[in-house]
C-alpha positions in Angstrom: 0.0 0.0 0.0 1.0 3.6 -0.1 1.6 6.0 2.9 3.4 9.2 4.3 6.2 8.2 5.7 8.4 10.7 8.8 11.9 9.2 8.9 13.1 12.0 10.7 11.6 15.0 13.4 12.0 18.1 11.1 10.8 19.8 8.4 7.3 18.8 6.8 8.7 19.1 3.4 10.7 15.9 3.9 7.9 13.3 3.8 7.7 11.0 1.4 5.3 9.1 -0.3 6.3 5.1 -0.1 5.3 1.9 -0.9 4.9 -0.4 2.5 4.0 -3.7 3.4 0.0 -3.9 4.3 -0.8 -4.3 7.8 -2.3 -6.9 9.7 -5.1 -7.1 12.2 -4.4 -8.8 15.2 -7.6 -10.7 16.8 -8.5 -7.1 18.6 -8.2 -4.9 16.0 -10.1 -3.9 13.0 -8.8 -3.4 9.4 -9.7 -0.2 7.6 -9.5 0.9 4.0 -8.8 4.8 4.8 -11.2 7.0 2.5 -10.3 10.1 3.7 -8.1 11.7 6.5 -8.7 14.6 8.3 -5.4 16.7 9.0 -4.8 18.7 12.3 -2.8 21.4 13.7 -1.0 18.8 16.0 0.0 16.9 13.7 2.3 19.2 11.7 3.9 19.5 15.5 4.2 16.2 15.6 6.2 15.4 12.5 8.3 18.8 13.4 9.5 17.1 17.0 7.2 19.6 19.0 4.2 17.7 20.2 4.1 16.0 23.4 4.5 13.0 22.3 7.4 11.6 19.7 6.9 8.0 18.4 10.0 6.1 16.9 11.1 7.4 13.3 10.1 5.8 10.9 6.4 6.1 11.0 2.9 6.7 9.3 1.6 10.0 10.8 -2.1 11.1 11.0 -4.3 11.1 13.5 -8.1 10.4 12.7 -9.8 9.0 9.1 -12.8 7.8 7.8 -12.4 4.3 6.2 -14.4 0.9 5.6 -13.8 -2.3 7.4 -12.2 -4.3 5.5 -11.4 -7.5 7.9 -12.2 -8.0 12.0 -10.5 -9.4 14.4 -12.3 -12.2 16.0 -12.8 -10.3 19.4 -14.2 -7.2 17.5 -17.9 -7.7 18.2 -20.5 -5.3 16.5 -18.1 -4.8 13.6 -18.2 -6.4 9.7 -16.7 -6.0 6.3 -17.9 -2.7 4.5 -18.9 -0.9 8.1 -17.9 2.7 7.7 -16.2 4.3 10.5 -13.9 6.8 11.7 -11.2 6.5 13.8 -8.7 7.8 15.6 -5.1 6.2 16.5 -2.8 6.0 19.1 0.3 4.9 17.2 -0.7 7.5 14.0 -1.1 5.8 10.6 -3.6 8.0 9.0 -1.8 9.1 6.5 -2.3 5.8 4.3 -3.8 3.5 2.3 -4.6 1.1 4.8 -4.6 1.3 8.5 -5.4 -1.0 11.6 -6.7 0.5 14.5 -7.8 -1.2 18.3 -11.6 -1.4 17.9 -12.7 0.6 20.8 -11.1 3.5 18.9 -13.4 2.9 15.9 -17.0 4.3 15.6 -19.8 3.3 13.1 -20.4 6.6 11.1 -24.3 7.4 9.8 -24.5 7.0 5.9 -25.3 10.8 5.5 -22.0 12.4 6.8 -19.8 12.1 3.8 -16.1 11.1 4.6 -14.3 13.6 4.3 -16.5 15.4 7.1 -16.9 12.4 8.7 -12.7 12.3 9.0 -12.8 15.6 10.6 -15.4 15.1 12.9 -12.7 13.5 15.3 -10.1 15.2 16.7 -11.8 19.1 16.4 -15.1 18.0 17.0 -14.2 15.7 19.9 -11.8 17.9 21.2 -14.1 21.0 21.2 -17.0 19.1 23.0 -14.4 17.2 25.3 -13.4 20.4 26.5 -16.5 21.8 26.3 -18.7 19.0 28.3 -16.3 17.0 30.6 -13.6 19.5 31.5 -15.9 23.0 31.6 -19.4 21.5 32.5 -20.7 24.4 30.2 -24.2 25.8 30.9 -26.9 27.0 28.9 -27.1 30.9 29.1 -23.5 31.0 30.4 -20.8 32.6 28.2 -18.2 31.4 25.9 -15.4 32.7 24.5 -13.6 30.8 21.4 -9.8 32.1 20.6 -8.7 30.9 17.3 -12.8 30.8 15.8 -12.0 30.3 12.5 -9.9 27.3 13.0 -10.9 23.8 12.4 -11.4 23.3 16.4 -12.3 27.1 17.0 -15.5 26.7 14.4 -16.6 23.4 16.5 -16.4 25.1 19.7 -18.5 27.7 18.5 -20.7 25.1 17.0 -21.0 23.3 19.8 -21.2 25.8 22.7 -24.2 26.9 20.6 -25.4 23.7 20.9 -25.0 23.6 24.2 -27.0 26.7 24.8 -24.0 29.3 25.6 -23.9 32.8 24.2 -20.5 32.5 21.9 -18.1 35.4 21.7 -15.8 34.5 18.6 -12.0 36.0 18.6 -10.5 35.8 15.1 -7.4 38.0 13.3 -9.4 39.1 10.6 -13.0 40.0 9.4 -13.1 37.2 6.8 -12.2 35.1 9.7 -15.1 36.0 11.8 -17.8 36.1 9.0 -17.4 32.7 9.0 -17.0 32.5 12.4 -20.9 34.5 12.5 -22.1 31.5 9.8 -21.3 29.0 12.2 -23.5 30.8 15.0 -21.3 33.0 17.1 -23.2 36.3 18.9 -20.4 38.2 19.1 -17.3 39.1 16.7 -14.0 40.4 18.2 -11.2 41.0 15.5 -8.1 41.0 17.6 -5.9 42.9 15.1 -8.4 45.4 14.0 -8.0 49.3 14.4 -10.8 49.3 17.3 -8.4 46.9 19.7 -5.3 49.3 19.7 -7.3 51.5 22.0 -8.5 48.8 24.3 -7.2 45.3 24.5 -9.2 42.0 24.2 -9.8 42.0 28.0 -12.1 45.0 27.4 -13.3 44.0 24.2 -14.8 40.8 25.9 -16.0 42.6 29.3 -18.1 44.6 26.7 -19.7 42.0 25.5 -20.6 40.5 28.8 -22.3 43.2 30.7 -18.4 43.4 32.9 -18.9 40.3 34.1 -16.4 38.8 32.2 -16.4 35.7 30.3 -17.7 31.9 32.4 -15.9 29.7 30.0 -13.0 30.8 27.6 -11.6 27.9 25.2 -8.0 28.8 24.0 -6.4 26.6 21.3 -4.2 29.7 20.7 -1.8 30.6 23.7 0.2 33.9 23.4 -0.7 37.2 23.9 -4.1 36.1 22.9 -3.9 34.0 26.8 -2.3 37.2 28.0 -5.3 39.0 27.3 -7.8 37.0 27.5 -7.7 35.2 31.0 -7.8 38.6 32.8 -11.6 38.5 31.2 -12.4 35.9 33.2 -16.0 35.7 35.5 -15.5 34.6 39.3 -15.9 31.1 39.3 -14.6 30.6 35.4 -13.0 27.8 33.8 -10.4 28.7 31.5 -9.6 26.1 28.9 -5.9 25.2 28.0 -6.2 23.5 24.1 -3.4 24.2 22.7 -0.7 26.7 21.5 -1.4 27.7 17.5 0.5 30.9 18.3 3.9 29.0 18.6 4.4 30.7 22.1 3.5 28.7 25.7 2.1 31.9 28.0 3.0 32.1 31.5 0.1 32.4 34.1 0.5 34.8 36.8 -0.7 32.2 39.5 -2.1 35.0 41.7 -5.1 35.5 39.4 -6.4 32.3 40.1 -7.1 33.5 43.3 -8.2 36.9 43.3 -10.6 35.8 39.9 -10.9 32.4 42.2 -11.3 31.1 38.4 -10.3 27.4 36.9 -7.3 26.6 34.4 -8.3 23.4 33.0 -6.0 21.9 30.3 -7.9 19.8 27.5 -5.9 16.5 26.4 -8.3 14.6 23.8 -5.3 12.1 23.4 -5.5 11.1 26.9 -9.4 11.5 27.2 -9.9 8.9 24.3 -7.5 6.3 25.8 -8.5 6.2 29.2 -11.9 6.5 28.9 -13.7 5.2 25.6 -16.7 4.6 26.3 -17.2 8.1 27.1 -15.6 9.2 24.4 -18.2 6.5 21.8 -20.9 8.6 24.0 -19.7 11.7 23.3 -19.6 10.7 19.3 -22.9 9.8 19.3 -24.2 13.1 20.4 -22.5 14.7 18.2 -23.5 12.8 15.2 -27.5 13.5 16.6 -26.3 17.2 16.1 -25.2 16.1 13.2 -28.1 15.3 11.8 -29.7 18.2 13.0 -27.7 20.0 11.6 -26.0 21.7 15.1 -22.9 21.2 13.7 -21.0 20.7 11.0 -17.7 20.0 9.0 -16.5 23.0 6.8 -14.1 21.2 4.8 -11.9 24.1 2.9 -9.9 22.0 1.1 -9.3 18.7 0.0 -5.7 16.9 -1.2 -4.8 13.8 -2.3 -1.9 11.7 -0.6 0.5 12.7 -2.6 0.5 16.4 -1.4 0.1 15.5 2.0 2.8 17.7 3.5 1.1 20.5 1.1 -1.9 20.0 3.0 -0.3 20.5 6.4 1.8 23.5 5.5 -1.4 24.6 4.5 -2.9 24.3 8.2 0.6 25.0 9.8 0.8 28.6 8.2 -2.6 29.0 9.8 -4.1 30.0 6.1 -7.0 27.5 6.6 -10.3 28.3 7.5 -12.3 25.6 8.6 -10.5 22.3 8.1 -8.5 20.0 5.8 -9.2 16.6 4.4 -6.8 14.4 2.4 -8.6 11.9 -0.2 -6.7 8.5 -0.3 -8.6 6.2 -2.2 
């Protein structure tokens, strides 16, 4: 079969495309022909040596796909050839023809979510309403701020904290940013590099918008000066979310805030979440296919590439250009 292949930590550029020898499912796993493969922030870290975690070189990278089952292990109950599922794996291997995945990773996907939104629905989705559910216990009529809203997480975050019920304040670097940020169902707009901020900063911007409250839940895939900002906007009792760091910069927290604010930093690890507890996780998919198909939320796919041009398609997310999120087609 063919795949991406990361022989060594470093620049994206240097991935190649190889022939490999097919895997084989072992009596707990499930086979998949990968359709489609959703490509995510992380995973341009990952193949750069900068994510948390650093599996031995060579490997397949990616992280979550939509495929059909194309053989199951004999302790894969509920599974059979030509299921469709997505996935998402531990040890990477996305990025290929051909995959084989632990079946408690693997979730049946309904017929009408096409694959390539179906591939995406993974790690942003689930991270968003990981963060969003478990780790914030958001409430309807409380307030959420989204940092990065334009990104492929940022956009389900708003999605989904609208599903929830939460008024959504979306942050975004430019205006065509946030219009698509406002499709998705945000209240607010705040364009962090506009005209209007150099006067005030985003901790007023976001005050303004709740009444001088400040902000009950604030979900930041972004670190920075963006954090900075942003965490002095904080309600009493808030939970501030720790995603990621899109910005390329880890902030420092100024610990006294916690208490004078008496809010919560919470860090969001989806990795983690998935692994040590997935039956959660397979309840937390099924919701949000039911939004779904109600049509709460949804994958804006802005572009699609084939294998091939696989490290195109993460230079493409890494230089932050993409707005919504980015499949590769394999088959």
């Amino acid at each position: 079969m063919k795949a991406i292949v990361c022989h060594e930590y470093g620049d994206i550029s240097k991935l190649t495309v190889e022939e490999v020898a097919d895997p084989v499912a072992g009596k707990s796993e499930l086979l998949i022909k990968v359709l489609s493969a959703g490509i995510n922030f992380p995973d341009g870290l990952l193949i750069q040596g900068l994510y948390q975690a650093k599996p031995p070189t060579p490997f397949i990278p990616g992280m979550e796909c939509c495929g059909e089952v194309l053989s199951a292990g004999s302790d894969c109950k509920g599974f059979k050839v030509g299921d469709k599922v997505i996935c998402s794996s531990p040890n990477y291997g996305a990025f290929a023809q051909q995959l084989t995945i632990d079946h408690r990773f693997a979730i049946p996907v309904p017929a009408s979510i096409p694959a390539d939104q179906a591939c995406n629905l993974l790690v942003a989705h689930g991270t968003a309403h990981h963060a969003l559910k478990q780790r914030a216990s958001l409430k309807a009529g409380e307030t959420l701020v989204v940092l990065g809203a334009a990104g492929g997480t940022g956009i389900a975050a708003v999605q989904i904290g609208k599903a929830m019920g939460a008024t959504v304040i979306a942050v975004a670097s430019s205006q065509e940013k946030l219009d698509l940020a406002k499709q998705q169902g945000a209240d607010h707009l705040i364009n962090y590099s506009a005209q209007s901020l150099k006067d005030r900063n985003l901790k007023d911007a976001i005050r303004s918008y709740t009444d001088n409250k400040g902000a009950n839940v604030i979900y930041d895939p972004v670190g920075g000066s963006a954090f900075d900002s942003s965490v002095r906007a904080m309600a009493r009792n808030g939970r501030y979310l720790v995603v990621g760091f899109a910005s390329g910069t880890i902030p420092k927290f100024p610990i006294n805030l916690a208490l004078v604010k008496e809010l919560n930093l919470v860090g969001v690890f989806w990795g983690t979440f998935v692994q040590k507890e997935p039956l959660v996780f397979a309840e937390n998919m099924t919701e949000l296919f039911k939004w779904a198909d109600q049509g709460k939320v949804s994958v804006s796919v802005d572009r699609t590439f084939p294998l091939q041009h696989t490290a195109d398609a993460l230079s493409y997310v890494m230089d932050r250009k993409v707005k919504g999120k980015v499949a590769v087609s394999v088959q």
